[in-house]
PLY file of the C-alpha trace (Angstrom):
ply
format ascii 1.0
element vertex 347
property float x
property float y
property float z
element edge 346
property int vertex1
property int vertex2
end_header
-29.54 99.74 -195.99
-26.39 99.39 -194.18
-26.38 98.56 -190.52
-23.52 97.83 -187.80
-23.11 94.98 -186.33
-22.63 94.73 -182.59
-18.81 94.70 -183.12
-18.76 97.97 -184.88
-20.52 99.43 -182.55
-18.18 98.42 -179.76
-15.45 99.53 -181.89
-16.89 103.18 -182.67
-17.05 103.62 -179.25
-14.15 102.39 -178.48
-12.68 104.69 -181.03
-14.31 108.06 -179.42
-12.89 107.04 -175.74
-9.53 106.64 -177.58
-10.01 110.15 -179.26
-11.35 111.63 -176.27
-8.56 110.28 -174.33
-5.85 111.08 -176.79
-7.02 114.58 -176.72
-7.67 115.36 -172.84
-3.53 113.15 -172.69
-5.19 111.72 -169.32
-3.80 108.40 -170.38
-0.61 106.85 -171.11
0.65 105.80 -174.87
0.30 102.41 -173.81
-3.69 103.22 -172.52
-4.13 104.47 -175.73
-2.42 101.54 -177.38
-4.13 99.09 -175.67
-7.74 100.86 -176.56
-7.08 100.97 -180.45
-6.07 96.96 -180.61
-9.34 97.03 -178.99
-11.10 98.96 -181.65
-9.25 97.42 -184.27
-10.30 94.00 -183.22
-13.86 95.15 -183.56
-13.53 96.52 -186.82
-11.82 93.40 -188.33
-14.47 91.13 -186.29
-17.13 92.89 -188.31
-15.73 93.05 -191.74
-15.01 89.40 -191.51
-18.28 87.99 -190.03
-20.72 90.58 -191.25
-19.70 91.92 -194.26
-18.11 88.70 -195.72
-14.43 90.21 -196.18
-12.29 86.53 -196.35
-9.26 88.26 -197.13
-9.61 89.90 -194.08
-9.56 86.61 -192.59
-5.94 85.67 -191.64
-5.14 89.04 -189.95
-8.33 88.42 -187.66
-6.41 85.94 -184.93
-3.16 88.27 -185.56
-4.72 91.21 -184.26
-6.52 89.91 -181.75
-3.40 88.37 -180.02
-2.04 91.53 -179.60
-4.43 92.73 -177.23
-3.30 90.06 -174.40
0.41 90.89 -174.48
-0.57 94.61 -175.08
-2.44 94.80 -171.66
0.05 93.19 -169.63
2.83 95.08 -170.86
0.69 98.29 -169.85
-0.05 96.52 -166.78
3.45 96.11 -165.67
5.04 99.83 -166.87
1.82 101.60 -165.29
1.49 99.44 -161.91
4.48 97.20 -160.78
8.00 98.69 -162.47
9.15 101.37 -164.96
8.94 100.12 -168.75
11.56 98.26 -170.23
11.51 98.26 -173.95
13.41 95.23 -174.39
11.45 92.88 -172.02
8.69 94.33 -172.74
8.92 93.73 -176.64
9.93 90.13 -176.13
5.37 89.38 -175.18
4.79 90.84 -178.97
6.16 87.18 -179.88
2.63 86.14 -178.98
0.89 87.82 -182.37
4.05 87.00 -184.03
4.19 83.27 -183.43
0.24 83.44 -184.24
1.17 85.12 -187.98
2.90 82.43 -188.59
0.77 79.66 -187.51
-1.66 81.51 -190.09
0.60 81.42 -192.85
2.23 77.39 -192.31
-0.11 75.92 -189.82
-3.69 77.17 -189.88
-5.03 73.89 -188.31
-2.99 74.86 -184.55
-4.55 78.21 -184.29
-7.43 76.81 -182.54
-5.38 76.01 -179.64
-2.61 78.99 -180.05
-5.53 82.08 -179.66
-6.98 80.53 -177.05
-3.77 79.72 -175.17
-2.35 83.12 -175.54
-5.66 84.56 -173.89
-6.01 82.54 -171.42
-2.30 82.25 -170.34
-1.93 86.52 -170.03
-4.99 86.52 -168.31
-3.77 84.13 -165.32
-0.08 85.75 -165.42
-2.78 88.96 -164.25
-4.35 87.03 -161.82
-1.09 85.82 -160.46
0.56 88.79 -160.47
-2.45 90.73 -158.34
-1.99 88.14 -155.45
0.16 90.46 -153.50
-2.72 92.40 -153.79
-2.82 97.00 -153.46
0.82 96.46 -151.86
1.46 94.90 -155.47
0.98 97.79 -157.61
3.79 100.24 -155.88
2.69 102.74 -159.17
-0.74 103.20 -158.76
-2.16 106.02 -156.72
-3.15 105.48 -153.15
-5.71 107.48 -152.93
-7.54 104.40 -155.41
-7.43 102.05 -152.31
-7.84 98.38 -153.73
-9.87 99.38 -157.05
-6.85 99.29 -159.70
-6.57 95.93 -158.64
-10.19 95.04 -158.97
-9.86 96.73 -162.11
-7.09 94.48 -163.25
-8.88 91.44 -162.36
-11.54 92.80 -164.79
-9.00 92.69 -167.30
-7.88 89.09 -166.49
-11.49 87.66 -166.54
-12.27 89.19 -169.87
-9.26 87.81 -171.21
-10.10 84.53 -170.46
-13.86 84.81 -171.06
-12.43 84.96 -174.81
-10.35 81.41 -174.36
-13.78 80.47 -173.10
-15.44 81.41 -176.24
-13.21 79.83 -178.13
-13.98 76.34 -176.56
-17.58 77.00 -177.20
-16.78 77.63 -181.22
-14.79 74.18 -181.10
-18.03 72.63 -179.33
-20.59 74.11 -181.71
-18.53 73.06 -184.85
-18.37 69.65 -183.18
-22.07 69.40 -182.50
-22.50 70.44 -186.18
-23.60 74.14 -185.27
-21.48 75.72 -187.45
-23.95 78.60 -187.78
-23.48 79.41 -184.62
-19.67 80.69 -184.75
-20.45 84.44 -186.06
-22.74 84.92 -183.42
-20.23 83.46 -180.37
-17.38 85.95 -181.72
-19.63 88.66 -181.90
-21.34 88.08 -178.90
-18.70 87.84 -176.76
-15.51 89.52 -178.67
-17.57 92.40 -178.08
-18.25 91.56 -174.51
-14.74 91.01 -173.41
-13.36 94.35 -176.38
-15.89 96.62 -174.24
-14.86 95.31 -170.77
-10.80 95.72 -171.63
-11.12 99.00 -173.24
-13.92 100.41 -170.91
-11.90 99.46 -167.75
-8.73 100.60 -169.04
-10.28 104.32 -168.88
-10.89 103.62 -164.96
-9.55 106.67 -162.99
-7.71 104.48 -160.98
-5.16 103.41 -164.02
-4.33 107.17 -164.58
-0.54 107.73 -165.77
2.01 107.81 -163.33
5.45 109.00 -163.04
7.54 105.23 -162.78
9.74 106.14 -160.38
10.41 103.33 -158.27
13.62 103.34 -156.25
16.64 101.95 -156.97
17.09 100.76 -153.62
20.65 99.24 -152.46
21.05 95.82 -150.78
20.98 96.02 -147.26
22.16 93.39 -144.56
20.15 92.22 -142.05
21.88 94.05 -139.47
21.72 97.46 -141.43
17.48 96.85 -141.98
15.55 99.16 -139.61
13.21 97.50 -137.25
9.58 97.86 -138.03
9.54 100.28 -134.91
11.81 102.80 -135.95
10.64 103.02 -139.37
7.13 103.44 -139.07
8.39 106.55 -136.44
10.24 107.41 -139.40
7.43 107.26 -141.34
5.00 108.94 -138.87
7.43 112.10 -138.88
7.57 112.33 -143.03
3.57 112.10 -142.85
3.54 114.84 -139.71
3.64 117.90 -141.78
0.92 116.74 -144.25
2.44 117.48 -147.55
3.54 114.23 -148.74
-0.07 112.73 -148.07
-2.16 115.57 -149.36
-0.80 114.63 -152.59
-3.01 112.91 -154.55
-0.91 111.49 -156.92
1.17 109.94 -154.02
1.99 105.81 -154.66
3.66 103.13 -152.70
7.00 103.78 -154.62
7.58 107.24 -153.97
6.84 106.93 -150.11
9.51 104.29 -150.43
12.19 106.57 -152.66
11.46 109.33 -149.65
12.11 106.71 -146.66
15.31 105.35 -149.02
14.10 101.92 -148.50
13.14 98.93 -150.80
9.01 98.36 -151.86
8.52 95.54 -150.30
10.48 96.55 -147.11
8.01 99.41 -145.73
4.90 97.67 -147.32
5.68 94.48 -144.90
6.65 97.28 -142.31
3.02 98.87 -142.31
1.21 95.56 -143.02
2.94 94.24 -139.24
2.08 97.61 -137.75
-0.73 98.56 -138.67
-2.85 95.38 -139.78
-3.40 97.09 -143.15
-1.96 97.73 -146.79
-0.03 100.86 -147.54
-3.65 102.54 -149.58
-5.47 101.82 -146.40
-3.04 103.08 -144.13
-1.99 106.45 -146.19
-6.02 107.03 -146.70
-6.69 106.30 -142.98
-4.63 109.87 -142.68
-6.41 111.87 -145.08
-9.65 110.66 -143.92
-8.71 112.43 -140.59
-7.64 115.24 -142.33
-11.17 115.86 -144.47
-13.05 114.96 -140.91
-10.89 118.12 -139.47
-12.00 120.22 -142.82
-15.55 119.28 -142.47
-15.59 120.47 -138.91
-13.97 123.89 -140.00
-16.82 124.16 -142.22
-15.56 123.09 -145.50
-17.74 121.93 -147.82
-17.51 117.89 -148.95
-16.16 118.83 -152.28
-13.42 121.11 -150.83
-12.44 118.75 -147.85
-11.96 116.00 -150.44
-9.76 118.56 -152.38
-7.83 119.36 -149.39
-7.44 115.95 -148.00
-5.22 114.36 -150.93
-8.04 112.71 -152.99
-9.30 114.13 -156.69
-11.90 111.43 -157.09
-15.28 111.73 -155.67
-16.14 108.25 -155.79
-12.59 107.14 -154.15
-12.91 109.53 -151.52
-16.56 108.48 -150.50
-15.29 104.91 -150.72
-12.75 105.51 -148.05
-14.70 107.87 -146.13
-17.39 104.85 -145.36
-14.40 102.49 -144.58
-12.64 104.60 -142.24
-15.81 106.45 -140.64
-18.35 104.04 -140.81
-20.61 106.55 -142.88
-21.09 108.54 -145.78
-19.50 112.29 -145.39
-22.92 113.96 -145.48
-23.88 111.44 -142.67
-20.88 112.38 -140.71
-21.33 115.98 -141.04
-25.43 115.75 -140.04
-24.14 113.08 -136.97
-21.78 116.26 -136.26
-24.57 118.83 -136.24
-26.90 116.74 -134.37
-24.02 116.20 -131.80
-23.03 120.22 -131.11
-26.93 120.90 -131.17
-27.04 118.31 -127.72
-23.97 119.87 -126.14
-25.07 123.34 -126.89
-28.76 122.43 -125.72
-26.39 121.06 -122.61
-24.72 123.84 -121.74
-27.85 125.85 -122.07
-29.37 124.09 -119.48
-26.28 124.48 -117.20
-26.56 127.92 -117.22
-30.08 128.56 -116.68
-29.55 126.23 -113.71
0 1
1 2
2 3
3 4
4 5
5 6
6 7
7 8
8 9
9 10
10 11
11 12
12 13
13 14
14 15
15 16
16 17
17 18
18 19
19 20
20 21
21 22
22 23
23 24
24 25
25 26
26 27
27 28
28 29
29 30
30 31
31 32
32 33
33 34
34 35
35 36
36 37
37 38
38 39
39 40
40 41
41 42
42 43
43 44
44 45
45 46
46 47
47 48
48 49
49 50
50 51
51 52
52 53
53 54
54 55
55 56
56 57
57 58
58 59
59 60
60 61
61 62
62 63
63 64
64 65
65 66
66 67
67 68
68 69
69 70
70 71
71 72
72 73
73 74
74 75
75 76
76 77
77 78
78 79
79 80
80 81
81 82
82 83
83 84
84 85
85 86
86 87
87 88
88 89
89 90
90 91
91 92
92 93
93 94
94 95
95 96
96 97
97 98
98 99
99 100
100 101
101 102
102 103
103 104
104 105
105 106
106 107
107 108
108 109
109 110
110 111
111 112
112 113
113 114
114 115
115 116
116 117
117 118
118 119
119 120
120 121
121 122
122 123
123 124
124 125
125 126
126 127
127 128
128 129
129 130
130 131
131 132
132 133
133 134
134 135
135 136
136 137
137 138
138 139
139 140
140 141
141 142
142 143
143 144
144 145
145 146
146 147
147 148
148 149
149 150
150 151
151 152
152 153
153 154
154 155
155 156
156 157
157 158
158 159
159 160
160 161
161 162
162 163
163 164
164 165
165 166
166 167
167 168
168 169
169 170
170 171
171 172
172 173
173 174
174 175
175 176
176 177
177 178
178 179
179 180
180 181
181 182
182 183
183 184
184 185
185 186
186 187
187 188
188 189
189 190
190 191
191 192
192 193
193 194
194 195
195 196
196 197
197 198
198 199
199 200
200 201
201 202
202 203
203 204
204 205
205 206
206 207
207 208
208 209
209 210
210 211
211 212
212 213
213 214
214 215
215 216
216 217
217 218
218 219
219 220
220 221
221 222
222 223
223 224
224 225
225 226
226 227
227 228
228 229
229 230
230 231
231 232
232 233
233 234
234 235
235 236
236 237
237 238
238 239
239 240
240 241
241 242
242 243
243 244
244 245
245 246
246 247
247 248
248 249
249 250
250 251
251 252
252 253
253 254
254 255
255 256
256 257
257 258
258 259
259 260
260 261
261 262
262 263
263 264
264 265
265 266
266 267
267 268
268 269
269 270
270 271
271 272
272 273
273 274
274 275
275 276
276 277
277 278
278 279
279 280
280 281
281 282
282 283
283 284
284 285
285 286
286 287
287 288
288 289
289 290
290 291
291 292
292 293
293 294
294 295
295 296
296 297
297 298
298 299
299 300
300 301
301 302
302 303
303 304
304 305
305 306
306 307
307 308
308 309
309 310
310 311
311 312
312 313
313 314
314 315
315 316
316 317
317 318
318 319
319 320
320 321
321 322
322 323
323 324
324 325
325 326
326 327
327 328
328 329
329 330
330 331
331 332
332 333
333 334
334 335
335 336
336 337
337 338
338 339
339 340
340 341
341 342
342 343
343 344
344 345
345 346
């Protein structure tokens, strides 16, 4: 009787997000990329270790350095710049250098996997410092999660370096038997974790259209006064932040200035990231459809989020309390002032 290994499984159900994914196009080609080196590495895990295909053997480490230079290309082109096919290629020298360390030096590839893992997954870490300012393509209407997201990603990359010391222990210890069970264990840990958090909502494809903004001298920069006032009259009229695919980059493109300059601008003024500050707006704006009687659902809708769960999130940061809480706290408050003014005119 044939049965799957815990691999396979990971890797069938990696393959029916990628399908479902492909076919809803909610995701970008590089998503989708990223999801199928994920199911591929499952596949090849489990023909290898469980069904005893050695010739299968070699590609094994091949494909699963692609994954680590695969995620942080899709990192950069969907979060921090528009994609550069030429820079971006150069990372696929990772699996590349790894074929042939397979083909004239076998013995190194215990140290090259685990290097290439674990040296993507702190260029992640490193480049999420800057934290939700950091990601000028992501939506705003996410808040912090992509980044959170991201950090997944970085932590399951290296939780497979990690696994890789633990093979080298076990062989060392003389528990060779223990080395199909590791990699499947946790290749299908960190597989799941990449490609499940890769279909976050958050990460949804957006337009790279950061702006080519021009040098400017110091004495042509605006002060942090006049443009927040600048900013304050773009966000007046509502439009720009009722849309919910709004990022960081294309507030910047409207206000003609550089990323980093009205990001710094906001965090002086304000005390908070661009997310926080942009949501802070549209939370005011779903508190004014809730007291017009809108239902939750539509007052998110109308507000600039599309997410339910994002929406709540920044609801209980900016309010204090869930929207159904709000809206009973309002209820319970115009039942007092109507009982109130009741009283003041029977009196």
């Amino acid at each position: 009787m044939l049965t799957l290994p815990i691999p396979m499984i990971v890797a069938l159900v990696l393959g029916f997000l990628l399908v479902r994914s492909w076919l809803k196009k909610d995701r970008s080609s590089l998503f989708l990329g990223l999801l199928a080196s994920c199911a591929l590495q499952g596949v090849v895990i489990s023909l290898v270790q469980h069904y005893g295909l050695a010739a299968l053997r070699p590609l094994q480490p091949v494909t699963a350095t692609i994954i680590p230079p695969l995620a942080w290309v899709t990192f950069q082109a969907t979060a921090i710049r528009a994609a550069d096919a030429r820079r971006d290629f150069a990372h696929f020298a990772a699996p590349a250098f790894t074929a042939f360390c397979v083909a004239f030096a076998p013995v190194t590839l215990d140290l090259v996997v685990p290097a290439v893992f674990l040296t993507y997954g702190v260029l992640l870490l490193h480049a999420l410092r800057p934290g939700a300012d950091g990601l000028p393509l992501t939506r705003l209407e996410a808040g912090d999660l992509p980044g959170l997201v991201w950090r997944g990603i970085a932590f399951a990359l290296m939780l497979s370096a990690f696994s890789d010391g633990l093979i080298a222990l076990a062989l060392a210890t003389g528990r060779a038997w223990l080395q199909p069970w590791i990699i499947s264990l946790f290749s299908s840990f960190w597989l799941l974790c990449i490609g499940g958090l890769s279909l976050s909502q958050s990460l949804g494809e957006i337009e790279a259209d950061l702006p080519h903004a021009r040098v400017v001298s110091a004495d042509d920069i605006q002060s942090d006064t006049e443009l927040m006032a600048q900013l304050n009259r773009l966000l007046a009229g509502g439009e720009l932040y009722l849309d919910p695919g709004l990022t960081l980059a294309r507030l910047a493109k409207r206000l003609h200035v550089p990323v980093k300059r009205l990001s710094a601008a906001i965090n002086r003024a304000s005390g908070e990231n661009v997310s926080r500050f942009i949501n802070g707006f549209r939370i005011r704006r779903a508190c004014e459809r809730l007291e017009a009687g809108d239902t939750v659902t539509t007052a998110m809708l109308e507000s600039g989020f599309n997410t339910k769960s994002n929406f709540n999130r920044e609801f209980l940061r900016v309010t204090g309390c869930t929207p159904s809480t709000w809206l009973q706290k309002g209820r319970a408050d115009l039942a007092l002032t109507r009982s109130a003014e009741s009283r003041l005119l029977s009196d």
